[in-house]
VEXDREN-576246 format. One line per 4 residues: number of its first residue (from 1); their letters; for each residue x, y, z of C-alpha. Coordinates in Angstrom, 2 decimals. Example, Ala and Ser with C-alpha at 12.3 -4.5 7.8 and 13.67 -1.06 7.14 Angstrom:
<rolums>
1) as) 12.30,-4.50,7.80 ~ 13.67,-1.06,7.14
</rolums>
This chain:
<rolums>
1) xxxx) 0.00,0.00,0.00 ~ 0.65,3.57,-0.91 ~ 0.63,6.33,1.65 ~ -1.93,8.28,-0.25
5) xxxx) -3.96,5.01,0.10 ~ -7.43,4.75,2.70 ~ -8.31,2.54,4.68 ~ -11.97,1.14,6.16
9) xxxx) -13.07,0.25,9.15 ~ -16.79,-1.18,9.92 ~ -18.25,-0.94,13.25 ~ -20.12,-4.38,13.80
13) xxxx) -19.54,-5.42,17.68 ~ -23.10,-4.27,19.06 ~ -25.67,-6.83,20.74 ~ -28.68,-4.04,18.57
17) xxxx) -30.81,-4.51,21.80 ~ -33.91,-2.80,19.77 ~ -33.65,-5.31,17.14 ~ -34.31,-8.06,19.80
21) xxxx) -33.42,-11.29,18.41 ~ -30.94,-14.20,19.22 ~ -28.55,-13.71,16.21 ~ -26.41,-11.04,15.30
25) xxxx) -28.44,-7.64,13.18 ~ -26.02,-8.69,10.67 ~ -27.23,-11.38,9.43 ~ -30.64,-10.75,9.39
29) xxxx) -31.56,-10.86,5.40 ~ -32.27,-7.37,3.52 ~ -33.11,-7.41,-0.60 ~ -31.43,-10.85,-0.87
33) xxxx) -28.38,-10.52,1.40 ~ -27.51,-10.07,4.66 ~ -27.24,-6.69,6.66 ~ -23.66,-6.67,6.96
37) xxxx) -23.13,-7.68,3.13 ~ -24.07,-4.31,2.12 ~ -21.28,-1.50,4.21 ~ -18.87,-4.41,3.13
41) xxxx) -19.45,-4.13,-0.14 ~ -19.63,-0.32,-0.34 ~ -16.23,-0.28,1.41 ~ -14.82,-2.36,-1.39
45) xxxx) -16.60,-0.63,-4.15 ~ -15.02,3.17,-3.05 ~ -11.56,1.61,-3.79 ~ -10.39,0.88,-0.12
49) xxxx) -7.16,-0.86,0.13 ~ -7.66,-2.70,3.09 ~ -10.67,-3.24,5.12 ~ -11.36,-4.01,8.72
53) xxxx) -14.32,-5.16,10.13 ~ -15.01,-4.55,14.51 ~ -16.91,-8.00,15.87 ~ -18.23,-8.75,19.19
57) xxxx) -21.34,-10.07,19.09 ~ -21.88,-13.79,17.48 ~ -18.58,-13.06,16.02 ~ -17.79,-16.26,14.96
61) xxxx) -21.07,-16.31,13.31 ~ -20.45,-13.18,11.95 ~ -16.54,-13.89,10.57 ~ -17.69,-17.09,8.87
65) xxxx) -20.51,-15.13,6.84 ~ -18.53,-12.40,6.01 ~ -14.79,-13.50,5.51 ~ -12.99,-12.84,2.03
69) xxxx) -9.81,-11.61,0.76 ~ -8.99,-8.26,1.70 ~ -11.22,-8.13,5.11 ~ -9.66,-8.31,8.72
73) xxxx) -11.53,-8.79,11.53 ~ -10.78,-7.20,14.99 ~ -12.47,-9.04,18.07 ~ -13.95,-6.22,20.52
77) xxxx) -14.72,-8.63,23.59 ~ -16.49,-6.27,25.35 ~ -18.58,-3.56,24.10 ~ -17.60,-0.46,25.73
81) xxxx) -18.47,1.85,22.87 ~ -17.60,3.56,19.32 ~ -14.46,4.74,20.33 ~ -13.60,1.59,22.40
85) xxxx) -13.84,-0.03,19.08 ~ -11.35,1.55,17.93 ~ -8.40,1.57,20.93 ~ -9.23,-1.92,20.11
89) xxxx) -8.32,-1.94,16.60 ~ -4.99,0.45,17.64 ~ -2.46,-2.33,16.72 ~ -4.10,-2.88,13.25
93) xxxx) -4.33,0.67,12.62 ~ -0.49,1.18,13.64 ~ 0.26,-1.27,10.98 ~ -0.91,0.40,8.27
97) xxxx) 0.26,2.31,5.50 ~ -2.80,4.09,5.15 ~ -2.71,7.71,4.93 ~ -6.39,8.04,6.31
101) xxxx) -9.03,5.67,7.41 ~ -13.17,5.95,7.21 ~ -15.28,4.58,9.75 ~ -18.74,3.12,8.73
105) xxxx) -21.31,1.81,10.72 ~ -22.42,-1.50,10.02 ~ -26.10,-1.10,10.46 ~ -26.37,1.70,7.06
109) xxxx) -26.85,-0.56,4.08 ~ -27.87,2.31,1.94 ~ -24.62,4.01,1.75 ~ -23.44,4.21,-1.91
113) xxxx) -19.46,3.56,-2.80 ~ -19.75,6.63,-4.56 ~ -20.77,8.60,-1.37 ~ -17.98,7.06,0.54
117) xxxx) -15.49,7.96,-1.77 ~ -16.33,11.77,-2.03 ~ -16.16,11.57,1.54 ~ -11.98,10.86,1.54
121) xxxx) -11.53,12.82,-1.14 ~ -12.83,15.57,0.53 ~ -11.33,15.12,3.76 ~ -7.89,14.60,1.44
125) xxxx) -8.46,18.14,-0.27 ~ -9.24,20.50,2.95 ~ -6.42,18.99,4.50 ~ -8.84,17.63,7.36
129) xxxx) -7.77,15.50,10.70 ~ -11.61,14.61,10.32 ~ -14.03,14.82,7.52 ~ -17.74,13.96,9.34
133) xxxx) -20.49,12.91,6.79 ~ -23.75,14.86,7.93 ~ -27.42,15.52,6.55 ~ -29.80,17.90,6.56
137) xxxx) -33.07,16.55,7.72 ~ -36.19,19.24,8.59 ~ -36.88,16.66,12.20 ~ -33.46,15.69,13.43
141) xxxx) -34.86,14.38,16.49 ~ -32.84,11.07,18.19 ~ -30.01,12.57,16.09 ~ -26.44,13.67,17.08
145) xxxx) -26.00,17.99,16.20 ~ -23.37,19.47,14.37 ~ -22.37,22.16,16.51 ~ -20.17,25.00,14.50
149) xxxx) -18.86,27.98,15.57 ~ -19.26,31.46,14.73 ~ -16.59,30.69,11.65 ~ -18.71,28.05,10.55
153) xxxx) -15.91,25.68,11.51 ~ -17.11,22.29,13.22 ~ -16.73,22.16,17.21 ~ -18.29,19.41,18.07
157) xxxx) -21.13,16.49,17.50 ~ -23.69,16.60,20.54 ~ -25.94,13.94,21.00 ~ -29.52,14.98,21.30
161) xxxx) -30.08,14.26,25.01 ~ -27.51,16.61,26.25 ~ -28.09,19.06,23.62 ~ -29.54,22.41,24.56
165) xxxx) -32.41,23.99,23.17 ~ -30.90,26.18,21.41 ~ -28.77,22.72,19.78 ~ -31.79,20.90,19.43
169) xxxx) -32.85,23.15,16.55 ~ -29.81,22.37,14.60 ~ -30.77,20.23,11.73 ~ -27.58,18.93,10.82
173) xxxx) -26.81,15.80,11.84 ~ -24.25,13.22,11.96 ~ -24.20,10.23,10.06 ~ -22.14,8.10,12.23
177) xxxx) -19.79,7.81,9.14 ~ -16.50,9.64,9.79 ~ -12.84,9.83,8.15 ~ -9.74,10.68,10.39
181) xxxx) -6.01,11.24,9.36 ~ -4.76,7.90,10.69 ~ -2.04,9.69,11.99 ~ -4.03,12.16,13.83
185) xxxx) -6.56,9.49,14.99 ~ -3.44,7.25,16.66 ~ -2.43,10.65,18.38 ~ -5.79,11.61,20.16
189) xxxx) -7.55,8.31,20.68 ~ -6.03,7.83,24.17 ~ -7.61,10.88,25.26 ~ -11.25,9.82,24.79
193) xxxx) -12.84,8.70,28.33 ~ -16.25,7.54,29.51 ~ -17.61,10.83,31.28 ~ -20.69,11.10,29.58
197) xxxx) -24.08,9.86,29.77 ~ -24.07,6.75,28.03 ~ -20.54,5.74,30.36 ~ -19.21,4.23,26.55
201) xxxx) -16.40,5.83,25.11 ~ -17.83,7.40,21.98 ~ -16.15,8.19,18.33 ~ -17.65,11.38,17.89
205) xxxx) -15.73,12.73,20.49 ~ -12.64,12.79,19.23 ~ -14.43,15.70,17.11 ~ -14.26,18.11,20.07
209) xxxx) -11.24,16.85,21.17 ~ -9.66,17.55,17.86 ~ -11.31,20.86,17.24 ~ -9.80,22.34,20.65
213) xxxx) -6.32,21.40,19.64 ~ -7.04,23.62,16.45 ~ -7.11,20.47,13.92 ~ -9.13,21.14,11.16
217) xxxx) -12.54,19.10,11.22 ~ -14.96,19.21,8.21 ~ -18.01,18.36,7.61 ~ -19.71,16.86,4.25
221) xxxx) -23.24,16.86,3.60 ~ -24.55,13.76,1.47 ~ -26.73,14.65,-1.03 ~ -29.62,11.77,-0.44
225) xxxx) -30.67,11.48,3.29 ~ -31.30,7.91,2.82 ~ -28.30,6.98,1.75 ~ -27.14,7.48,5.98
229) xxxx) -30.29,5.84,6.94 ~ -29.40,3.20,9.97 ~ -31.38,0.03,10.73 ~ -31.92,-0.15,14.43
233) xxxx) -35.14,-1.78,14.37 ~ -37.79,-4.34,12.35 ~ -39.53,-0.84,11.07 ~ -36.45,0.50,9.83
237) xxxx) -35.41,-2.85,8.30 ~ -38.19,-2.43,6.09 ~ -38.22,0.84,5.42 ~ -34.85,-0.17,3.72
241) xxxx) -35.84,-3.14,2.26 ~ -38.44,-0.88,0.27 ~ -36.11,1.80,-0.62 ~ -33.43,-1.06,-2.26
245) xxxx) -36.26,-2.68,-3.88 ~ -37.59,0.23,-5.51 ~ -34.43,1.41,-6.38 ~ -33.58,-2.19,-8.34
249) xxxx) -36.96,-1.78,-10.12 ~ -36.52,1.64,-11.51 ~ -33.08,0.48,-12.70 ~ -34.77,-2.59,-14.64
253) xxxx) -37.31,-0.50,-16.33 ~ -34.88,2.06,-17.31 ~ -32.75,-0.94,-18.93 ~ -36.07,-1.88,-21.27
257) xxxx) -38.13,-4.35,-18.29 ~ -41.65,-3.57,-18.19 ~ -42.70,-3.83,-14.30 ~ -46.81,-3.80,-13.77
261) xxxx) -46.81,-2.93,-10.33 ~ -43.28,-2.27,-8.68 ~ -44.26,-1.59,-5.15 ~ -45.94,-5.06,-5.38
265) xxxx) -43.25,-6.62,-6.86 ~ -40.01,-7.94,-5.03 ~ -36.44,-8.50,-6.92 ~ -33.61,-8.88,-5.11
269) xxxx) -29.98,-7.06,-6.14 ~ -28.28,-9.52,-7.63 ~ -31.11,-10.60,-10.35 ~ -31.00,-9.49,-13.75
273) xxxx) -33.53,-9.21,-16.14 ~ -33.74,-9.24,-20.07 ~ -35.07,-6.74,-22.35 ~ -38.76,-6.59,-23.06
277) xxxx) -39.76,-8.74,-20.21 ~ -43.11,-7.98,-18.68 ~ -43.10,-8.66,-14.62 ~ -46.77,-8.65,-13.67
281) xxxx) -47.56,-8.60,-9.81 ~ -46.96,-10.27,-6.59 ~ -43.61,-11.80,-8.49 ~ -40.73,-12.63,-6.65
285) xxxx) -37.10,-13.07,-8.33 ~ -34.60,-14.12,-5.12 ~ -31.00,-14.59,-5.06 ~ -29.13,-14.83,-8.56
289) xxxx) -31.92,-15.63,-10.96 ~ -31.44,-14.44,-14.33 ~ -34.04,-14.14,-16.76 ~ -33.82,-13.55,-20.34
293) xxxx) -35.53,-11.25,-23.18 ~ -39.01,-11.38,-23.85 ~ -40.48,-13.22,-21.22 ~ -43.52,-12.70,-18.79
297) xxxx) -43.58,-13.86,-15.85 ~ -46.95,-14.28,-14.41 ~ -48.59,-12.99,-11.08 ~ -47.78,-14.73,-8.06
301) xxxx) -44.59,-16.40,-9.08 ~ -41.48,-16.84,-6.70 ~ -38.19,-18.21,-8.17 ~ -35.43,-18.27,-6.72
305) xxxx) -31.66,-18.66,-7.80 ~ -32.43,-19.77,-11.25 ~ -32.35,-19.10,-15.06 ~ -34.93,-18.66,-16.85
309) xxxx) -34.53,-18.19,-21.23 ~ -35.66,-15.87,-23.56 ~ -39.36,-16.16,-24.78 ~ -40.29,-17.82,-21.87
313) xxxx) -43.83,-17.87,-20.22 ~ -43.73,-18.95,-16.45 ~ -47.65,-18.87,-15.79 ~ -49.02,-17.84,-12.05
317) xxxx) -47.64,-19.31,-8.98 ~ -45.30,-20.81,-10.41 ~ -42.36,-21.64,-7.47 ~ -39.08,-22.68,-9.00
321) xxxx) -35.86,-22.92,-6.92 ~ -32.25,-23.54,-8.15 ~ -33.46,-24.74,-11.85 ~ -33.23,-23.53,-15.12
325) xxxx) -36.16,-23.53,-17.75 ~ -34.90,-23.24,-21.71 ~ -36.02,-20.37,-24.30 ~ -39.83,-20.69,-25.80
329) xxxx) -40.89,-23.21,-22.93 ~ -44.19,-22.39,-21.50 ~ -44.11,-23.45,-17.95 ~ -46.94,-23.10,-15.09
333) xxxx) -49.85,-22.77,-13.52 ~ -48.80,-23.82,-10.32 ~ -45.77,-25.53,-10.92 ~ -42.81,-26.51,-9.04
337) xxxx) -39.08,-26.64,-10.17 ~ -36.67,-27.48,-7.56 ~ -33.05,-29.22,-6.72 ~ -31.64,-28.56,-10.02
341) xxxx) -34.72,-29.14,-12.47 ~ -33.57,-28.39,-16.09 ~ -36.44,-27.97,-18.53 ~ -35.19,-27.77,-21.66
345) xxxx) -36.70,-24.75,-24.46 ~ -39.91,-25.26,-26.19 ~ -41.13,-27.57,-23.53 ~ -44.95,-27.44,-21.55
349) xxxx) -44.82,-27.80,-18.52 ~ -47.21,-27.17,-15.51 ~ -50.45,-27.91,-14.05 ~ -49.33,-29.19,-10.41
353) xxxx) -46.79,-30.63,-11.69 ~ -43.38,-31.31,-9.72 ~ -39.85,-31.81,-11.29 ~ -36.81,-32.20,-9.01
357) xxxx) -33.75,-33.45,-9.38 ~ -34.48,-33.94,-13.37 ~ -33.75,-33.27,-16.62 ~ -36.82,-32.58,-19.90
361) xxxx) -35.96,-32.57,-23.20 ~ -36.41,-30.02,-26.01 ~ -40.52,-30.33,-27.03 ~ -41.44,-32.38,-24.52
365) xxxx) -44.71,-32.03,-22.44 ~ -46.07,-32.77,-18.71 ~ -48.62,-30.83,-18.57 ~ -51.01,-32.05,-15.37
369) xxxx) -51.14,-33.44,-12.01 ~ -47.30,-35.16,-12.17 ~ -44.27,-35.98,-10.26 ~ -40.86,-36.29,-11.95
373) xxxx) -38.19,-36.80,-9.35 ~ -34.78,-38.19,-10.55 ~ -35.80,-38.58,-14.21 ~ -33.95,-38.06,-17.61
377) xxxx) -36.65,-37.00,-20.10 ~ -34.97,-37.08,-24.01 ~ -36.86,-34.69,-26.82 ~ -40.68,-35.02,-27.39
381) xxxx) -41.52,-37.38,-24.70 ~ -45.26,-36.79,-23.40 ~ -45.51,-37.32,-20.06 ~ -49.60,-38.06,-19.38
385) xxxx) -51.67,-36.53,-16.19 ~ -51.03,-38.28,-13.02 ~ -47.56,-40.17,-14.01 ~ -45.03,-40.26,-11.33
389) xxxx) -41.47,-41.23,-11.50 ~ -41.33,-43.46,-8.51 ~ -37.83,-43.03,-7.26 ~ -37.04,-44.06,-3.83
393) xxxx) -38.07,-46.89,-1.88 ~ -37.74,-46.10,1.59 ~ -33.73,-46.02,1.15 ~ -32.49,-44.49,-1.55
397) xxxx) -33.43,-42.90,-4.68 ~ -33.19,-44.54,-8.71 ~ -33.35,-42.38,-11.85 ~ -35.67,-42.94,-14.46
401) xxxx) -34.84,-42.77,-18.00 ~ -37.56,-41.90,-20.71 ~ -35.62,-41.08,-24.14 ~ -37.10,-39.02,-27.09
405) xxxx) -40.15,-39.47,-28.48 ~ -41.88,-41.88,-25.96 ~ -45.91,-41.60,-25.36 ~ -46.44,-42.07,-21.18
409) xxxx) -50.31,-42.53,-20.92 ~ -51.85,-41.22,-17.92 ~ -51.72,-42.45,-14.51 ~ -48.79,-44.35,-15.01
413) xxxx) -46.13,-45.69,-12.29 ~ -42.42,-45.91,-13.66 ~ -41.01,-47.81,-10.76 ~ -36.99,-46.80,-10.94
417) xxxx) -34.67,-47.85,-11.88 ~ -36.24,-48.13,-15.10 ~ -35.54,-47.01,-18.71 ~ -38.65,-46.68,-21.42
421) xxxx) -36.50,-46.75,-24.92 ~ -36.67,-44.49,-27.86 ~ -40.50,-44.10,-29.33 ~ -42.35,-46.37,-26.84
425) xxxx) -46.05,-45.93,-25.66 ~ -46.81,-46.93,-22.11 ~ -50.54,-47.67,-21.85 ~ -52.86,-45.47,-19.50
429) xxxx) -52.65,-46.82,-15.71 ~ -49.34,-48.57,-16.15 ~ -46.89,-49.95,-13.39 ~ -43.87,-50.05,-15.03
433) xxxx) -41.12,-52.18,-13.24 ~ -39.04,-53.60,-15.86 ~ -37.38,-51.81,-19.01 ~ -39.23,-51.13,-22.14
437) xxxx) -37.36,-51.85,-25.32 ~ -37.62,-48.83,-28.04 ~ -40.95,-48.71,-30.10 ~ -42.88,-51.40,-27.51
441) xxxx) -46.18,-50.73,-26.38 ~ -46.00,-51.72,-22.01 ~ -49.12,-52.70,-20.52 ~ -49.26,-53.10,-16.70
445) xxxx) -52.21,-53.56,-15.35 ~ -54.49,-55.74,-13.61 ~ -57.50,-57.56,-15.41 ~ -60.77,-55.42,-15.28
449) xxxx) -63.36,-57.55,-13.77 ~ -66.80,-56.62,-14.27 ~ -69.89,-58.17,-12.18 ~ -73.23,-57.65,-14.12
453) xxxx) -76.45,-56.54,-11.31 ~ -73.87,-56.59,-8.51 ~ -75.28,-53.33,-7.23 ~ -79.20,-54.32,-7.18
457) xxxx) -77.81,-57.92,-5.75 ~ -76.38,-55.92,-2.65 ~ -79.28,-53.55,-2.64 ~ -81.90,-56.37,-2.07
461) xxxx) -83.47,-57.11,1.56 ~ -81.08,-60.07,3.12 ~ -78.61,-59.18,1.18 ~ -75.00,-59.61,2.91
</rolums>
């Protein structure tokens, strides 16, 4: 590292009382990822050469979710504050090159790379020991004040319940997000205490403590308040979960993706969307699904980390999890793709039907009321209502092969492992145990039996 070079360092050691749960606030899911995933990311994004993260709580939890190349993580045992945070993090801090390092809050996933960046280069051009990030808001209440002076110059931050009245009014406010001069940080951090209300040794301090030793402390406003927006709370996790979302959807519809009803439509960050799609309501695309050109994707449909062609038509409540459907297939109403389904283009597919673990040829069909678990479906193969691939038998599960062009009447059992060859027809009610060669015909049934006047026999007085 260079000595013009910055540093980050993410405050994520807090117990979040107010959230009240069990794990860490971190990990709690937001748009598709966790908490924590998104100041991480921003961090890396601005161009940071070396990133440290502060953990405490759950933090082994935390390290194994979070760990990657380029992130350290510095164990704050006990949770005495900001500022204790970061006497803990001293002996990192001493051994970098970093000319200056930015301090983030874990709990702002809104926070744009962008954003952070100006921040540093900002503090880098007025020559600041510290550069805070504030915002204007017109109700600053439960908000930290900027106090300046008569100069304008920044004095100190004053947290709202020792603020005076005359403070209280100030609507300026800190974000929590600060950079320091690494060197100037090192030489005042010892002189933070505890004498304050909350007994914690707090970050924003060094502020005053700086500005009485005539250091130069600035002050940046960000442009969009909710880019500083923290998550303390279940309300203001969703009050960010609405602001990503309807910040991915506007960015698919400017890119060509026609969206019915965004505010009733949920995509996570990661999924990306072809041109000319049509997203009607209530759909849900989760994790990394990618969908193509041209499709439309029907109300009520949830899919999750898979891909999905161009031309496609997934038809309503449709679930699909961790599968792929190919270009022109039709697929739906109320069907379910899961553990690595692969139905292949031009295919029909839906009706309550259920494909896991299996792969359908190019034209094929299963259109009602079926169960295809472990199966290998070639090209053109028509799969009747009510056949199920029967794969496991109380121990383990058999595959089922059905190659191209084979007729499966309805209500047919194909008891695995089993193969039905090239161009075979399996008769209507079947229970198939036993290979069927290529262009057979497989009966399996039981002889129909038919009693003539059995039901005015049983109907008649005496009758047993």
């Amino acid at each position: 590292m260079t000595p013009s070079e910055f540093s980050v360092l993410i405050l994520a050691a807090g117990k979040a009382t107010r959230f009240k749960s069990e794990r860490s606030k971190l990990l709690h899911r937001l748009a598709g990822r966790c908490l924590g995933e998104y100041p991480l990311r921003a961090a890396f994004s601005s161009g940071a050469a070396q990133v440290y993260m502060v953990v405490g709580h759950q933090s082994g939890e935390v390290q194994k979710t979070f760990a990657r190349p380029g992130l350290t993580f510095i164990e704050q045992e006990e949770q005495l504050g900001t500022g204790h945070a970061l006497m803990v993090a001293r002996k990192e801090l001493e051994r970098s090159s970093s000319a200056d390092l930015a301090v983030l809050v874990g709990d702002s996933p809104l926070l744009g790379p962008e954003t952070l960046r100006n921040l540093v280069d900002t503090h880098r051009r007025r020559r600041a020991a510290a550069t805070i990030l504030t915002v204007l808001l017109e109700r600053p209440q439960g908000y930290g004040r900027v106090v300046r002076g008569p100069d304008r110059r920044v004095r100190r931050i004053v947290e709202e319940k020792v603020a005076t009245a005359a403070e209280r009014r100030i609507c300026e406010v800190s974000s929590g997000i600060l950079c320091f001069s690494r060197a100037k940080l090192l030489e005042h951090l010892d002189r933070l205490t505890a004498d304050n209300p909350q007994k914690e040794y707090l970050l924003t301090d060094l502020v005053e403590i700086l500005a009485r030793r005539r250091q130069r402390v600035e002050a940046v406003p960000v442009a969009d308040p909710t880019e500083v927006l923290g998550v303390n709370d279940r309300v203001e996790l969703a009050q960010a979960e609405a602001i990503l979302r309807r910040r991915k959807a506007e960015a698919l519809m400017r890119e060509g993706v026609t969206i019915v009803n965004p505010a009733a439509t949920y995509i996570d960050d990661e999924v990306t969307v072809g041109r000319d799609t049509v997203l009607e309501p209530g759909v849900c695309l989760l994790g990394a699904t990618r969908v193509g050109r041209d499709c439309l994707v029907r109300p009520y449909c949830v899919i999750t980390d898979s891909q999905i062609g161009d031309r496609v038509t997934v038809r309503p409540l449709t679930v699909m999890s961790a599968s792929s459907v190919g270009s022109d297939a039709m697929v739906g109403p109320f069907l379910h793709l899961r553990d690595g389904a692969e139905v292949g283009p031009e295919t029909r597919v839906g009706n309550f039907v259920e494909v896991k673990k299996s792969r359908i040829g190019r034209g094929s069909k299963a259109g009602h009321l079926t169960y295809l678990g472990n199966a290998e479906l070639g090209e053109k193969v028509n799969v009747g209502a009510g056949t199920v691939t029967c794969n496991y038998d109380g121990k383990a599960k058999y595959p089922t092969y059905i190659e191209d062009g084979v007729f499966i009447g309805s209500g047919s059992m194909l008891v695995a492992p089993v193969r039905v060859g090239r161009g075979a027809y399996v008769a209507a009610g079947s229970t198939i145990t036993e290979d069927v060669p290529p262009g057979s015909l497989a009966l399996g049934r039981a002889r129909q039996v038919v009693k003539e006047g059995w039901v005015k026999k049983k109907a008649a007085p005496g009758a047993r």
